[in-house]
mmCIF file as Biopython writes it, N, C-alpha, C and O atoms, coordinates in Angstrom:
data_model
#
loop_
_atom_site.group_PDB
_atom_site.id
_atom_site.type_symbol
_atom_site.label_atom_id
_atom_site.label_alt_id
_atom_site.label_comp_id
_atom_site.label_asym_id
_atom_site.label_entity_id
_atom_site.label_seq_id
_atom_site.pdbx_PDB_ins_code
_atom_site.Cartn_x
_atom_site.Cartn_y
_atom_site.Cartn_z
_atom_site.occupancy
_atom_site.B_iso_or_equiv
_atom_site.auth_seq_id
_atom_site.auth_asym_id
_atom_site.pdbx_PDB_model_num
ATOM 1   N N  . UNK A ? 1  ? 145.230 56.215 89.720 1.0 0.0 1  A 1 
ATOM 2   C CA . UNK A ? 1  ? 145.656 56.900 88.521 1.0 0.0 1  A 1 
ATOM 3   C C  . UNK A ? 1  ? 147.130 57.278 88.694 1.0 0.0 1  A 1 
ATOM 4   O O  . UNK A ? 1  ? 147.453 58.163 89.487 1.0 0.0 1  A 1 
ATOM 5   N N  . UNK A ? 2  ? 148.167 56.507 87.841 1.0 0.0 2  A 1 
ATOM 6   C CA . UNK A ? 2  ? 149.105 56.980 87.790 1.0 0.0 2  A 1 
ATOM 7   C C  . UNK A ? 2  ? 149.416 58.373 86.906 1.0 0.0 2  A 1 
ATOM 8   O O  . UNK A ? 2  ? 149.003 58.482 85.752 1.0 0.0 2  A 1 
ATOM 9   N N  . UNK A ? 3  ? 150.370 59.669 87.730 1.0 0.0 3  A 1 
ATOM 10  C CA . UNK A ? 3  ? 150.289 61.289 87.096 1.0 0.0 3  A 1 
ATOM 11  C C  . UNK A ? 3  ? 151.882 61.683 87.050 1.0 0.0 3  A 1 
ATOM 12  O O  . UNK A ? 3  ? 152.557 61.650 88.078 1.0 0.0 3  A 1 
ATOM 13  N N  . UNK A ? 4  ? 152.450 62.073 85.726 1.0 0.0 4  A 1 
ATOM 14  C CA . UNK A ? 4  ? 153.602 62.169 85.449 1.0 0.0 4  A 1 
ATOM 15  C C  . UNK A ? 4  ? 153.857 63.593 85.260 1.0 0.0 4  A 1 
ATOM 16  O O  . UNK A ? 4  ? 153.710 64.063 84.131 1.0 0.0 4  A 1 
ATOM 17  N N  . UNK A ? 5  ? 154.161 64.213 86.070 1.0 0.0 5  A 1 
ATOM 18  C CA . UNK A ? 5  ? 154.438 66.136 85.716 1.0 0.0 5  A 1 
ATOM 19  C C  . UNK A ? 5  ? 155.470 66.025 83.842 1.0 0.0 5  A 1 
ATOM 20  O O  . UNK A ? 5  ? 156.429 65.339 83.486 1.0 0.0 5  A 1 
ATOM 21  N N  . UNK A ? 6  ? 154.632 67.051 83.132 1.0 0.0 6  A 1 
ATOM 22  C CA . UNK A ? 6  ? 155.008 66.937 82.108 1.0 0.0 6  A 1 
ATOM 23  C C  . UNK A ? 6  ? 155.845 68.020 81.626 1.0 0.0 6  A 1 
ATOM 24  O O  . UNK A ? 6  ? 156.804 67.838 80.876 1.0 0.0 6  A 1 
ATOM 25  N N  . UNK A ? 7  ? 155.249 69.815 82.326 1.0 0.0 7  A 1 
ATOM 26  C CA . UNK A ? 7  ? 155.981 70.686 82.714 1.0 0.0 7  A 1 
ATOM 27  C C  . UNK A ? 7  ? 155.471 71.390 83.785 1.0 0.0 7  A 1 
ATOM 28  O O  . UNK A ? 7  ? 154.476 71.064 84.433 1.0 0.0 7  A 1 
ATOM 29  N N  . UNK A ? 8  ? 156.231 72.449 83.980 1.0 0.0 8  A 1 
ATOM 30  C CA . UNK A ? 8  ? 156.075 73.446 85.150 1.0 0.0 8  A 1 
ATOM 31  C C  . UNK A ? 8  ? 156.932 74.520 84.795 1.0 0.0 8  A 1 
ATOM 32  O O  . UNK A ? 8  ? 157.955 74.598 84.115 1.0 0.0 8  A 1 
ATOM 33  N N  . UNK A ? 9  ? 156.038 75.568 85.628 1.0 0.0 9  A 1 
ATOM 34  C CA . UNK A ? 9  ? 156.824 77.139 85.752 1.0 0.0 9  A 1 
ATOM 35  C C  . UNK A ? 9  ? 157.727 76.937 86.611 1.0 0.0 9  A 1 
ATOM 36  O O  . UNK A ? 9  ? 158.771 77.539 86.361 1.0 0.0 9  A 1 
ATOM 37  N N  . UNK A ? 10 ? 157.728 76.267 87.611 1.0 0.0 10 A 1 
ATOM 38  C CA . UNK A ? 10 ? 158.741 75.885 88.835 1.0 0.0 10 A 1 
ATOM 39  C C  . UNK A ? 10 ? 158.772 74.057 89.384 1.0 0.0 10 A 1 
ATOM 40  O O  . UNK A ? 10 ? 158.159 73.069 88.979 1.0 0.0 10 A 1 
ATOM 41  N N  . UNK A ? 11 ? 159.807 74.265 90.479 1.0 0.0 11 A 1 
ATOM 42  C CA . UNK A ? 11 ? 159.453 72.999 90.798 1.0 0.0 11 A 1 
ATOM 43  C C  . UNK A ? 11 ? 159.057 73.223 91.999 1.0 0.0 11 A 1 
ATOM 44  O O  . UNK A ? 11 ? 159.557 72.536 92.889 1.0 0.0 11 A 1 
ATOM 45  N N  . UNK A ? 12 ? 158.092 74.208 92.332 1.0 0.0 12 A 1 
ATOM 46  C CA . UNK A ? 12 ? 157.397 74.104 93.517 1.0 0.0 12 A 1 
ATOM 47  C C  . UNK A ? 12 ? 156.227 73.670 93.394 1.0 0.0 12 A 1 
ATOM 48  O O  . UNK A ? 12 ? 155.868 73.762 92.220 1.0 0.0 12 A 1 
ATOM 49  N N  . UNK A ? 13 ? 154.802 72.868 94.620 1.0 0.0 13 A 1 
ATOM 50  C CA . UNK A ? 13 ? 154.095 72.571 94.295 1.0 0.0 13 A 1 
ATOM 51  C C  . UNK A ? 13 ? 152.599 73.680 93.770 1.0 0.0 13 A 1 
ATOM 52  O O  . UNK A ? 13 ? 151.670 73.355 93.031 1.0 0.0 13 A 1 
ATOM 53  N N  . UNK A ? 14 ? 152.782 74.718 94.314 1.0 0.0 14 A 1 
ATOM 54  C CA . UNK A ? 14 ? 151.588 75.984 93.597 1.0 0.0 14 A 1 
ATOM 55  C C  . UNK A ? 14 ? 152.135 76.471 92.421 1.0 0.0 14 A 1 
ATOM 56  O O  . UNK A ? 14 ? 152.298 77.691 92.455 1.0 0.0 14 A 1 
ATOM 57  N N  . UNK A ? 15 ? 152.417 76.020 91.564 1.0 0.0 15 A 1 
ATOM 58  C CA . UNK A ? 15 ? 152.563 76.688 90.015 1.0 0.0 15 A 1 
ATOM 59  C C  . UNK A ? 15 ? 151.935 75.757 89.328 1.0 0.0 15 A 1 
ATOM 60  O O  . UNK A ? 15 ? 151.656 74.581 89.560 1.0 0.0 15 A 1 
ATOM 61  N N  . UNK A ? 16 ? 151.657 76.881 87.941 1.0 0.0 16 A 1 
ATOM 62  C CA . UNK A ? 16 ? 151.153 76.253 87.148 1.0 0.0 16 A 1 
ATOM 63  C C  . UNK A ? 16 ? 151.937 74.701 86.536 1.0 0.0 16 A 1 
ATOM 64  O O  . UNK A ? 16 ? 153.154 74.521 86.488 1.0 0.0 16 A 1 
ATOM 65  N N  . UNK A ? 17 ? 151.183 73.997 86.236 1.0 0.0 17 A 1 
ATOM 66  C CA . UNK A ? 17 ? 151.715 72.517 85.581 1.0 0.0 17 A 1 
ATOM 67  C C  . UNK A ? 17 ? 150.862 71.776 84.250 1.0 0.0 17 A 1 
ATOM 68  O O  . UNK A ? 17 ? 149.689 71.889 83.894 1.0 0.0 17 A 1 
ATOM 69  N N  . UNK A ? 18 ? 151.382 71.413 83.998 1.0 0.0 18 A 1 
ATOM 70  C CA . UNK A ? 18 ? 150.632 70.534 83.368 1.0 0.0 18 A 1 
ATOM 71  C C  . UNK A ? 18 ? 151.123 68.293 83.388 1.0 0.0 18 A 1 
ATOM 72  O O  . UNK A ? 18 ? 152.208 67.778 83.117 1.0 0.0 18 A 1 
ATOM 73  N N  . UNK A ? 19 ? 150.136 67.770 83.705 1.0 0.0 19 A 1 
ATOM 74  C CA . UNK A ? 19 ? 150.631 66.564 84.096 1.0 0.0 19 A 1 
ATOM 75  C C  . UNK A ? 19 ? 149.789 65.408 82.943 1.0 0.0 19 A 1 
ATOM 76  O O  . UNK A ? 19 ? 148.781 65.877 82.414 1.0 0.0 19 A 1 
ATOM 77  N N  . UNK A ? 20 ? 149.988 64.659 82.744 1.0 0.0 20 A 1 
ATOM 78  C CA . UNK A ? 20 ? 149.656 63.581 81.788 1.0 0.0 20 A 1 
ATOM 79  C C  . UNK A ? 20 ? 149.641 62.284 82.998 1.0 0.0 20 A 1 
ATOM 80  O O  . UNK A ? 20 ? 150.604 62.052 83.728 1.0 0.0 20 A 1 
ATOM 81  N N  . UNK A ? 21 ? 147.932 61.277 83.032 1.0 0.0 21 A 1 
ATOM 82  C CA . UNK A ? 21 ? 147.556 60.480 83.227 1.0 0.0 21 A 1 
ATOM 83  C C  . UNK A ? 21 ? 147.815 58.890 82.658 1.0 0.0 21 A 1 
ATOM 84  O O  . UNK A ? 21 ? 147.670 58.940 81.436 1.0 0.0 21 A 1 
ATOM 85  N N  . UNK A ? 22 ? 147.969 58.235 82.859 1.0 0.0 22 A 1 
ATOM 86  C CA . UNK A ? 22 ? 147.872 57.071 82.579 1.0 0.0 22 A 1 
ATOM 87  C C  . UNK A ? 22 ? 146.539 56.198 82.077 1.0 0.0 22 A 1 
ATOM 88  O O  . UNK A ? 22 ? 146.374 55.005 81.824 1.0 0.0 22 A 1 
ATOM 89  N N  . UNK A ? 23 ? 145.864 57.102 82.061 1.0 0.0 23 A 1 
ATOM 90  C CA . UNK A ? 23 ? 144.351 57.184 81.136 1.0 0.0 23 A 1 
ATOM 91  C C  . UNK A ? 23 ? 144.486 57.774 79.927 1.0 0.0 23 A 1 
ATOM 92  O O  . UNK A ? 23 ? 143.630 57.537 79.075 1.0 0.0 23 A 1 
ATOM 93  N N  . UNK A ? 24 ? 145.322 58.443 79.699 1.0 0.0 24 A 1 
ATOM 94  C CA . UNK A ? 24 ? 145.553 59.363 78.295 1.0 0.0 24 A 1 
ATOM 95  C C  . UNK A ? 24 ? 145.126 60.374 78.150 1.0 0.0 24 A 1 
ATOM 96  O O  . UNK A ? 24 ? 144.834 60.948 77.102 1.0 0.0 24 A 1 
ATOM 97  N N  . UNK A ? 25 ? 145.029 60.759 79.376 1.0 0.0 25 A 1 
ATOM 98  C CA . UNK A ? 25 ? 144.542 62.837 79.704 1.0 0.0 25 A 1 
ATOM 99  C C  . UNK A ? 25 ? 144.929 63.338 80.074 1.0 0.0 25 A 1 
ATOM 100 O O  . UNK A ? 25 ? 145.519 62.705 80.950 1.0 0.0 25 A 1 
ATOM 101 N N  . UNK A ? 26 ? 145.263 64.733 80.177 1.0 0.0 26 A 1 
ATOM 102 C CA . UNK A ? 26 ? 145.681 65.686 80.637 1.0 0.0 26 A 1 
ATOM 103 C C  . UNK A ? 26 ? 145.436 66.445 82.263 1.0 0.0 26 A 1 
ATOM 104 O O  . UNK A ? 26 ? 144.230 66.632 82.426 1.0 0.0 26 A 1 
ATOM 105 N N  . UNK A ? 27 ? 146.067 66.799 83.177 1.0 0.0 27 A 1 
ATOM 106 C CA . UNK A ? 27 ? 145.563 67.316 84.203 1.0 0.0 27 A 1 
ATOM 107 C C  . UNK A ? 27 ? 146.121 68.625 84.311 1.0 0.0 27 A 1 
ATOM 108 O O  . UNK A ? 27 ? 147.343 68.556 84.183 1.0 0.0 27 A 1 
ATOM 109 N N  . UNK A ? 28 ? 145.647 69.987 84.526 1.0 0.0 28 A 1 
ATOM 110 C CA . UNK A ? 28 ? 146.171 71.451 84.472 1.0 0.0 28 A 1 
ATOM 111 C C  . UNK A ? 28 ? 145.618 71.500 85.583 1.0 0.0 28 A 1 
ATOM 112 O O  . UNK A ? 28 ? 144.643 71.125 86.233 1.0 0.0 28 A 1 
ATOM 113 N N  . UNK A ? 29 ? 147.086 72.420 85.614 1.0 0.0 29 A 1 
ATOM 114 C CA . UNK A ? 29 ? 147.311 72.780 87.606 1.0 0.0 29 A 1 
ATOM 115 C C  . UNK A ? 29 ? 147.243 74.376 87.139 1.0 0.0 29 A 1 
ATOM 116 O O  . UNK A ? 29 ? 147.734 74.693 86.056 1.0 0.0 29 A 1 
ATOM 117 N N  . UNK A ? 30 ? 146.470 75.595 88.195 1.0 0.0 30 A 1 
ATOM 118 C CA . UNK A ? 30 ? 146.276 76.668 87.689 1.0 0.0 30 A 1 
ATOM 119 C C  . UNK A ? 30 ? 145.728 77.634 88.530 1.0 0.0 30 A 1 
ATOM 120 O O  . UNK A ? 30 ? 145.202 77.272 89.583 1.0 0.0 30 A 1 
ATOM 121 N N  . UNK A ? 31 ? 145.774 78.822 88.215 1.0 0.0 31 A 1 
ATOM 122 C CA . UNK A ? 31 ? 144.617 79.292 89.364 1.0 0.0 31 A 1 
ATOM 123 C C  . UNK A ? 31 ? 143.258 79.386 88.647 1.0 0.0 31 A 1 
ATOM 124 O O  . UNK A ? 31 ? 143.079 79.084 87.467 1.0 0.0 31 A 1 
ATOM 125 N N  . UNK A ? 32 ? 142.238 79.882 89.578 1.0 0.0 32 A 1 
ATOM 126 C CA . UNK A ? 32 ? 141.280 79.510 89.441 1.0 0.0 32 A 1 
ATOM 127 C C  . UNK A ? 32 ? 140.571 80.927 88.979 1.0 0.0 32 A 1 
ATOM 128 O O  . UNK A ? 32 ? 139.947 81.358 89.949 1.0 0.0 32 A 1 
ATOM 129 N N  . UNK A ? 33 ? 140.448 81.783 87.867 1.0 0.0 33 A 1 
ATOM 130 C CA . UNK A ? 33 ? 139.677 82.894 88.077 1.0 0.0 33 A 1 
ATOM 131 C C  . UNK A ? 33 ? 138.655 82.978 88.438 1.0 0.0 33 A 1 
ATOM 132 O O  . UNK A ? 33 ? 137.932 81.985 88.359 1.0 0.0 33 A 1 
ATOM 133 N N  . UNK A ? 34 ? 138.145 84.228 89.001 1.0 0.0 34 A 1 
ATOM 134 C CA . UNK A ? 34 ? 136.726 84.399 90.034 1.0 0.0 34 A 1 
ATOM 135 C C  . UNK A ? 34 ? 135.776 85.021 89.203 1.0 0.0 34 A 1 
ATOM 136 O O  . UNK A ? 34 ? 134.559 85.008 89.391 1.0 0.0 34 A 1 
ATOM 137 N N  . UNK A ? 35 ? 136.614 85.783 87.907 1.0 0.0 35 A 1 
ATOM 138 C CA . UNK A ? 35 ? 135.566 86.669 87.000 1.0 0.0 35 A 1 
ATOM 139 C C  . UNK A ? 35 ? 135.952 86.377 85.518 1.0 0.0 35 A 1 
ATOM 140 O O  . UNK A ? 35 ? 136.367 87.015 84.551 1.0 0.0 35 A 1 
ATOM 141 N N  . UNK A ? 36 ? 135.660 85.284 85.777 1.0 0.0 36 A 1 
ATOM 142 C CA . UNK A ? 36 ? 135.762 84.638 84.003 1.0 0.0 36 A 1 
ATOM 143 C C  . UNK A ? 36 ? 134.744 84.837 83.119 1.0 0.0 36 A 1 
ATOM 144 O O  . UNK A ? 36 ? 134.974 84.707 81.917 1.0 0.0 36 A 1 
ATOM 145 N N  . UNK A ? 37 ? 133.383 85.205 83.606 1.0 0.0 37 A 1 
ATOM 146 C CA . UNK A ? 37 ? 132.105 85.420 83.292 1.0 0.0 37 A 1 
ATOM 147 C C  . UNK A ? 37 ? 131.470 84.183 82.072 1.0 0.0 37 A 1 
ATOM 148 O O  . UNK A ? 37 ? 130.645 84.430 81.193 1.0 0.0 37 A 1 
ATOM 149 N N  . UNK A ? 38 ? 132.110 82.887 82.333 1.0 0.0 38 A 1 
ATOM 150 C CA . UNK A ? 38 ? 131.948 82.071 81.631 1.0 0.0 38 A 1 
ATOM 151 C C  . UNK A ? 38 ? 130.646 80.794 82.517 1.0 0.0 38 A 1 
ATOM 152 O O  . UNK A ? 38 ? 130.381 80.901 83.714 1.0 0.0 38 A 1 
ATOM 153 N N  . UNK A ? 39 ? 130.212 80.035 81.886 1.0 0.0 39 A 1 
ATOM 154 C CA . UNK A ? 39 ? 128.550 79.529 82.422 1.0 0.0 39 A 1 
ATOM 155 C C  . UNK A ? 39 ? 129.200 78.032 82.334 1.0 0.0 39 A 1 
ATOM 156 O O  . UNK A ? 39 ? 128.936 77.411 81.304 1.0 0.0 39 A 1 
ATOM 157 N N  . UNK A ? 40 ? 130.085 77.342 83.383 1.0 0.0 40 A 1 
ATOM 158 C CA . UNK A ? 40 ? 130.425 76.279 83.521 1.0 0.0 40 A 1 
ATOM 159 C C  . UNK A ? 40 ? 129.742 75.901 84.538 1.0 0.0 40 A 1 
ATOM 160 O O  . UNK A ? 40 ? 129.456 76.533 85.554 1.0 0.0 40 A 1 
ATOM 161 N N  . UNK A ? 41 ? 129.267 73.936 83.972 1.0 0.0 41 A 1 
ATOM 162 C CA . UNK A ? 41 ? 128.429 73.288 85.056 1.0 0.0 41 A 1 
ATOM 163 C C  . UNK A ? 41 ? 129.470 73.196 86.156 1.0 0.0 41 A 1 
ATOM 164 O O  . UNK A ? 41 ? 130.677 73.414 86.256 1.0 0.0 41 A 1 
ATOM 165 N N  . UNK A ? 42 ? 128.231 72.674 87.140 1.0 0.0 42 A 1 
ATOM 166 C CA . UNK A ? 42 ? 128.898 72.822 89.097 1.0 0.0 42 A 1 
ATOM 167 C C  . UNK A ? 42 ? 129.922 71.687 88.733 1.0 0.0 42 A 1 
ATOM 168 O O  . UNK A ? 42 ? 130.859 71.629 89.530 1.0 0.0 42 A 1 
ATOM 169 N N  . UNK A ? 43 ? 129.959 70.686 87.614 1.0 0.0 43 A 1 
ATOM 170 C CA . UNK A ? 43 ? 131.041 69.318 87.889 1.0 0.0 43 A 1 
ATOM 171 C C  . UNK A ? 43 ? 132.436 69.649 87.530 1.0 0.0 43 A 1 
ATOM 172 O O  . UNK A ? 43 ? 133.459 69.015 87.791 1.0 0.0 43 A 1 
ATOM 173 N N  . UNK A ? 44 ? 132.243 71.127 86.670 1.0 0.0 44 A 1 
ATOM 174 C CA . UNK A ? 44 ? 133.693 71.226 86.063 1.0 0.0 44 A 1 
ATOM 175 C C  . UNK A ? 44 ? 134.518 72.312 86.506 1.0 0.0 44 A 1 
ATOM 176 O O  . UNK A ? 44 ? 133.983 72.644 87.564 1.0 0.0 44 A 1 
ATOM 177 N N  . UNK A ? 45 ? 135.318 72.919 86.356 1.0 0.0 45 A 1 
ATOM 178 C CA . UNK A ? 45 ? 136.125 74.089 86.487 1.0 0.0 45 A 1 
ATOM 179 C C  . UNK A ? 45 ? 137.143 74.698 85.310 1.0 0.0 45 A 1 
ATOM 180 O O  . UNK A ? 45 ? 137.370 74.077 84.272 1.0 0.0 45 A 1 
ATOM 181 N N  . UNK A ? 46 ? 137.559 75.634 85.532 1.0 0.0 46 A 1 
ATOM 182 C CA . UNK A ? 46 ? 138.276 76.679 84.490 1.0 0.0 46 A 1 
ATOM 183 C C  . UNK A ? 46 ? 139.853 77.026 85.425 1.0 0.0 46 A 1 
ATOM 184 O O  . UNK A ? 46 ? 139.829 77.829 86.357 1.0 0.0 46 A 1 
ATOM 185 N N  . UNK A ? 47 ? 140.993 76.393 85.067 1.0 0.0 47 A 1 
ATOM 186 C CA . UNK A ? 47 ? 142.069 76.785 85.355 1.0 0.0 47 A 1 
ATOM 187 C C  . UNK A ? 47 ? 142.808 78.570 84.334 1.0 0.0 47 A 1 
ATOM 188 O O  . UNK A ? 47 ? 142.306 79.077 83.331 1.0 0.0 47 A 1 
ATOM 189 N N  . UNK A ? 48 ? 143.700 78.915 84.886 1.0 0.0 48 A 1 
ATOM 190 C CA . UNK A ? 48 ? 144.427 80.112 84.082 1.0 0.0 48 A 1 
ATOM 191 C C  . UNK A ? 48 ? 145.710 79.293 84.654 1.0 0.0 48 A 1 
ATOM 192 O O  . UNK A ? 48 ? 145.933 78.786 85.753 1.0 0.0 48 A 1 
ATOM 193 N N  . UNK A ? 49 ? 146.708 79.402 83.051 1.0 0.0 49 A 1 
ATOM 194 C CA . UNK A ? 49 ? 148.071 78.989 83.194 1.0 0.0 49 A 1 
ATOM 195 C C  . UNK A ? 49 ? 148.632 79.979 82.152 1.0 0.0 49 A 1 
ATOM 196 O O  . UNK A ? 49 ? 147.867 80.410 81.290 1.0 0.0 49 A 1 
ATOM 197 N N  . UNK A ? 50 ? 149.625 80.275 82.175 1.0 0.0 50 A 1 
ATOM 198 C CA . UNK A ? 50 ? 150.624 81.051 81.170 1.0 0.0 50 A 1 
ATOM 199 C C  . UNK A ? 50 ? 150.447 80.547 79.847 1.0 0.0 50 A 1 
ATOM 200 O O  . UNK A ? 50 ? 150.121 79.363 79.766 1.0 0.0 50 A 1 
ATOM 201 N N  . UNK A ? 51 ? 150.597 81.212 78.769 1.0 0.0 51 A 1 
ATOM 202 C CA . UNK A ? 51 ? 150.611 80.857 77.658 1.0 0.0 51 A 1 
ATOM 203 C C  . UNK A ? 51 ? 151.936 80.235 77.088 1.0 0.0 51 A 1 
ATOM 204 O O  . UNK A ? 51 ? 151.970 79.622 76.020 1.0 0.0 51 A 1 
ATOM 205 N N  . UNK A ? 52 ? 153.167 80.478 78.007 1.0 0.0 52 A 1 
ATOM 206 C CA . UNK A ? 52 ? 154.435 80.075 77.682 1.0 0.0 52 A 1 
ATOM 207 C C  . UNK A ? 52 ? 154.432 78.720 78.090 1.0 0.0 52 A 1 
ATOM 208 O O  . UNK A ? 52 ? 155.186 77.924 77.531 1.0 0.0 52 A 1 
ATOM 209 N N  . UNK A ? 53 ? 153.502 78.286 79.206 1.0 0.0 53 A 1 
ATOM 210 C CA . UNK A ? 53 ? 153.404 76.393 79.851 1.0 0.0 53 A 1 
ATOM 211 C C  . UNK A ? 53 ? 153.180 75.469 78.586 1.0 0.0 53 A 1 
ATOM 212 O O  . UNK A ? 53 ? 153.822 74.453 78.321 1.0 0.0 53 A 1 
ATOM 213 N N  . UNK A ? 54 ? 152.084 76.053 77.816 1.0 0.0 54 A 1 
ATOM 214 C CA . UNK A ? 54 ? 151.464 75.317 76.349 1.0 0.0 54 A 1 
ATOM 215 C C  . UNK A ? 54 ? 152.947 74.824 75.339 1.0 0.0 54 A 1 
ATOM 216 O O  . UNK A ? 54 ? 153.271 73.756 74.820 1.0 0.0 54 A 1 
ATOM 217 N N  . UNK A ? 55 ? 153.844 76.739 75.418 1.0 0.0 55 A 1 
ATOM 218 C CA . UNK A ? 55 ? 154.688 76.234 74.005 1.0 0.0 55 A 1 
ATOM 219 C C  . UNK A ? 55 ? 155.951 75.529 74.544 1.0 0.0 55 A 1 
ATOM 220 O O  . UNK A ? 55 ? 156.999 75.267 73.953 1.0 0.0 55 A 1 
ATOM 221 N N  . UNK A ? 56 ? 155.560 75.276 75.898 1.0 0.0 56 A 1 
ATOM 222 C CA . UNK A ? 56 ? 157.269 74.530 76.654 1.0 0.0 56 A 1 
ATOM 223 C C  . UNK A ? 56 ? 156.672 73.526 76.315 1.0 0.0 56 A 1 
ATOM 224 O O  . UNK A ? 56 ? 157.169 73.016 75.310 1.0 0.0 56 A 1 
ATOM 225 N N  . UNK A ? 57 ? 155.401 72.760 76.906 1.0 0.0 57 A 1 
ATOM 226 C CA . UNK A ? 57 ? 154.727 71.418 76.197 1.0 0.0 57 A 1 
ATOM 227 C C  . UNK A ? 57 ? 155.094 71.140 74.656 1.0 0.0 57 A 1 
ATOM 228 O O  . UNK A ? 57 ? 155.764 70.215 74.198 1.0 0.0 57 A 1 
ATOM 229 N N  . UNK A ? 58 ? 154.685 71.832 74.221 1.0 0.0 58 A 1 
ATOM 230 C CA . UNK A ? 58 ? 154.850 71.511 72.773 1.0 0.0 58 A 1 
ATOM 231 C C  . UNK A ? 58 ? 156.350 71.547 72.070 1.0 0.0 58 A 1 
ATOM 232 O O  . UNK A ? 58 ? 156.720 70.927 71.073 1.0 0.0 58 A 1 
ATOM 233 N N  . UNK A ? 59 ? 157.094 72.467 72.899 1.0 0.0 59 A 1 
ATOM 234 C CA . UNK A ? 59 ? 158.997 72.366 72.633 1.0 0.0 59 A 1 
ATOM 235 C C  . UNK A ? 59 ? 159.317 71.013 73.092 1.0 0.0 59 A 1 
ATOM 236 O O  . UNK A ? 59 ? 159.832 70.209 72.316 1.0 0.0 59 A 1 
ATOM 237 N N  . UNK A ? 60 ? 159.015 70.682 74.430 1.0 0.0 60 A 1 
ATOM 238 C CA . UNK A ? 60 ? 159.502 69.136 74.799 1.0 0.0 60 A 1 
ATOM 239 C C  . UNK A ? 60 ? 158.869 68.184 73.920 1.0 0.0 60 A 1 
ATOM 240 O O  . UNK A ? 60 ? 159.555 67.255 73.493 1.0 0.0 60 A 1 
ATOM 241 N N  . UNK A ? 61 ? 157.650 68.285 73.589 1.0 0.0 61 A 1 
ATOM 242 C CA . UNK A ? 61 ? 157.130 66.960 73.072 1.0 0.0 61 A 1 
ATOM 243 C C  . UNK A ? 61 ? 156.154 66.588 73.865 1.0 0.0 61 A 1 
ATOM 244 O O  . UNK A ? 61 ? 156.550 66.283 74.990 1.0 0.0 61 A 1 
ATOM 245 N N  . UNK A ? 62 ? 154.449 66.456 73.606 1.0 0.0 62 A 1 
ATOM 246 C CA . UNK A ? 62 ? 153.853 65.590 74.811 1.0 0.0 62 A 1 
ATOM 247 C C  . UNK A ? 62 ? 154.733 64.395 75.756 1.0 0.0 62 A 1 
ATOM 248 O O  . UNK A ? 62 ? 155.226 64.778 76.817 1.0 0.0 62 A 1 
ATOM 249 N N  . UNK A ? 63 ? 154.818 63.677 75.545 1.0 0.0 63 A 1 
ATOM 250 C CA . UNK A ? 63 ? 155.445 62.304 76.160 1.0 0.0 63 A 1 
ATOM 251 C C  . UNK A ? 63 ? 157.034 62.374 76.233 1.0 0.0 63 A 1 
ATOM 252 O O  . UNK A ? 63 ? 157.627 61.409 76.716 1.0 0.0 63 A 1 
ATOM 253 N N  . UNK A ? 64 ? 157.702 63.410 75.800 1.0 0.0 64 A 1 
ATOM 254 C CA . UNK A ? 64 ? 159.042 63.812 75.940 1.0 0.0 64 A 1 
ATOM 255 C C  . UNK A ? 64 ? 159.771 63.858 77.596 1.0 0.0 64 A 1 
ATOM 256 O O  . UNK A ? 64 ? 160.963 63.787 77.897 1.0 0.0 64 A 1 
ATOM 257 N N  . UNK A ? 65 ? 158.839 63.969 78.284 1.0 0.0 65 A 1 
ATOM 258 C CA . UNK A ? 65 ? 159.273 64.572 79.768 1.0 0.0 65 A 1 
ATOM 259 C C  . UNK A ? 65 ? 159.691 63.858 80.912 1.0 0.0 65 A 1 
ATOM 260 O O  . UNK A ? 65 ? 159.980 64.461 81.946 1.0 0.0 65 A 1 
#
């Protein structure tokens, strides 16, 4: 799978990100909350990213980056 960083809070590798696949999906980089109190199966997970990562995505442009 080719993965193209699309944005970031930094350019270090532990921040939040968001990256675009060469499949045509999305991958979110994030932490992981412990008390989300939400009922997700064992295959999936729940990232937390800033709400400002979304509107930098959407200022650049999906495929802008």
């Amino acid at each position: 799978m080719k993965v193209t960083k699309l944005v970031s809070t930094c350019d270090l590798k532990d921040c939040p990100t968001i990256y675009l696949t060469d499949r045509g999906t999305l991958l979110v980089q994030g932490e992981t909350p412990a008390a989300h109190g939400l009922d997700i199966p064992r295959h999936e997970t729940v990232v937390e990213i800033p709400e400002q990562l979304i509107f930098d995505l959407i200022r650049k442009g999906l495929r802008g980056a």
